[in-house]
N, C-alpha and C positions, 0 to 999 in steps of 0.2 A: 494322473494329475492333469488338470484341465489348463491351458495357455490359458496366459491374461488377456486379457484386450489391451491393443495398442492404438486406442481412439485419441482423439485430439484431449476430448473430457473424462478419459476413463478414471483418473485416479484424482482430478481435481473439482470431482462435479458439486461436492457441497460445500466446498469454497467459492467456486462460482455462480450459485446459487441461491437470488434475494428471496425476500419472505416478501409476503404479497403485498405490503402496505410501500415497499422499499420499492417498488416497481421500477423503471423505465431512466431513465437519468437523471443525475443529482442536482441540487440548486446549484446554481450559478454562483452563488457564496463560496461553498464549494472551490469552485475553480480560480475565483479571485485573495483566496485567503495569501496572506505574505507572513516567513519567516524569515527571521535574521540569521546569523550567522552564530552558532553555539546554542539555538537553540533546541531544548528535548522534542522528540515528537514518536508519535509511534506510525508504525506502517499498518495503513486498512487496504484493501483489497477491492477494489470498486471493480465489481463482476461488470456494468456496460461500458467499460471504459475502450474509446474505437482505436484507440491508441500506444498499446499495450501495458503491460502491470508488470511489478513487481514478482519476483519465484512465490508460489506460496508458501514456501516454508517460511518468508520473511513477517505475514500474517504477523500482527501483534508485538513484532520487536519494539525496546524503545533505542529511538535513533539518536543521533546529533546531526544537527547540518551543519556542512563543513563548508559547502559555498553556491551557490547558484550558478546554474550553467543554462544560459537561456532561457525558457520559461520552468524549467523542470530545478530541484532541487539534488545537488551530491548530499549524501547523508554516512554517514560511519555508525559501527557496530561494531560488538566482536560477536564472532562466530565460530566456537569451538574455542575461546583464547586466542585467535587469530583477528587483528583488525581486519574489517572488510568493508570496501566501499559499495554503493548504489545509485544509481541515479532515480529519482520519483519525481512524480508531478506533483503538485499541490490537490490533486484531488484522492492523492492516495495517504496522505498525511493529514495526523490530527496531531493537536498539540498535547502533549504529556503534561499530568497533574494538574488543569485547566478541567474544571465542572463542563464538558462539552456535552452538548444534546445529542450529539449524533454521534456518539461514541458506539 
């Protein structure tokens, strides 16, 4: 049986990997969007973010935010029937059941 690779991107490479029109960093909209407090949103994965991300298993959850903690958002989940907290940035969040382009 052959060892896995224990690279930085061995098991998360096509989650961190745009398609070609998605290139290089996101609008500025992006970074400026605000949510309130109980609002739904889901977690995206923004592959050039210089700042760090989310696990990707959290890819695609829908969240609540529970409060703002300086520029980034707390957010809750369950996870396995366990509540679980996160912290995101707003560029890693979209808002749930809102027609969004960039979904």
């Amino acid at each position: 049986m052959v060892k896995s690779s224990k690279g930085f991107r061995s098991r998360s490479r096509g989650t961190f990997t745009k398609e070609v029109r998605e290139r290089g960093l996101p609008p500025v909209s992006r970074f400026l969007r605000e949510f309130s407090v109980g609002d739904r949103v889901i977690v995206r994965i923004e592959a050039s973010d210089p700042h760090g991300q989310p696990h990707p298993r959290y890819q695609g959850r829908t969240c609540t935010v529970v409060a703002k903690s300086g520029r980034a958002y707390r957010i809750e989940f369950l996870d396995g029937g366990k509540r679980k907290e996160l912290i995101a940035n707003s560029i890693h969040l979209i808002p749930a059941g809102g027609g969004s382009a960039d979904a």
